[in-house]
N, C-alpha and C positions, 0 to 999 in steps of 0.2 A: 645413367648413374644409379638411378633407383633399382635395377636389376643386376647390377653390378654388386650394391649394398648385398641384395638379398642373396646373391649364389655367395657372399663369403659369409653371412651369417646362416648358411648351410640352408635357405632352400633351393629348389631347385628351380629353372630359369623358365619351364614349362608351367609349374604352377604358379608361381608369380604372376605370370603371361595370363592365364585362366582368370584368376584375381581379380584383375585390371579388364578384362573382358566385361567378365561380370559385373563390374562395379559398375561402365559405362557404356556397354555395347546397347545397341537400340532393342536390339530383336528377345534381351535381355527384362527382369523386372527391376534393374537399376532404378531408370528414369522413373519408372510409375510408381516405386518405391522414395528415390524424391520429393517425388510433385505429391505425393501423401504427405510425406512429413512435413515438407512445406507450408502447404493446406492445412494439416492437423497446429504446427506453429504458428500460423498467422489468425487461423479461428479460435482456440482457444483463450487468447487475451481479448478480442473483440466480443466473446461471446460473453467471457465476464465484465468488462468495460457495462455492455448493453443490461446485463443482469443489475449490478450492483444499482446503476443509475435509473434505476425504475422507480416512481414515485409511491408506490406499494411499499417497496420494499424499504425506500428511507425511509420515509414515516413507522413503518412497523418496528424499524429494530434502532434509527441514529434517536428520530426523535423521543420515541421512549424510554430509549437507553439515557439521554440527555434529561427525561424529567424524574428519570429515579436517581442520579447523579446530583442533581439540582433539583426540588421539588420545588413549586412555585412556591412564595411566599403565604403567611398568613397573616391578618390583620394583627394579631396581638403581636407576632413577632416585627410587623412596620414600626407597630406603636412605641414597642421599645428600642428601637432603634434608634425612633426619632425623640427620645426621651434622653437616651446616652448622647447622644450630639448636642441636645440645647442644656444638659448638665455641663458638658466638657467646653463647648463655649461661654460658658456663665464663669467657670471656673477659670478661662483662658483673661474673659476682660476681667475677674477680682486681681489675679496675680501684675498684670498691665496697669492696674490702674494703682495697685500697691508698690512695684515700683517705679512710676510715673510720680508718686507722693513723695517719694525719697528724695 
């Protein structure tokens, strides 16, 4: 059928035939051209899989990139933080106890 397709869309039934040789005959670079790109598709996501998952390499680029993202904290900025929360709880039980009076 497939050489049928190609002699009406004018090739000819010889080259076709060579084609089809080439692609898959043995004595041909088909197969070894295959089993390259195979080999080339199945190493190249392993090779980076092994790359990325290096412990070098996290820490050099996730974790530092994660503390310029986020720099650790500084005492004065805990200080105030924990200054705004026992303000807003002070302020939480006046308004409770203001309308608890009512």
């Amino acid at each position: 059928m497939i050489v049928r397709l190609a002699a009406e869309f004018g090739f000819g039934r010889m080259w076709f035939q060579r084609l089809a040789e080439a692609a898959v005959g043995p004595d041909r670079m088909g197969v070894k051209l295959e089993v390259f790109r195979m080999v080339l598709y199945l190493t190249f996501p392993v090779a980076m899989f092994w790359v990325s998952n290096q412990a070098d390499y996290f820490e050099e680029y996730v974790v530092q990139r994660k503390r310029e993202i986020f720099p650790p904290e500084r005492e004065d900025q805990r200080q105030e933080l924990e200054d705004f929360k026992e303000r807003m709880r002070k302020q939480r039980e006046e308004r409770l106890l203001r309308t608890a009076q009512q």
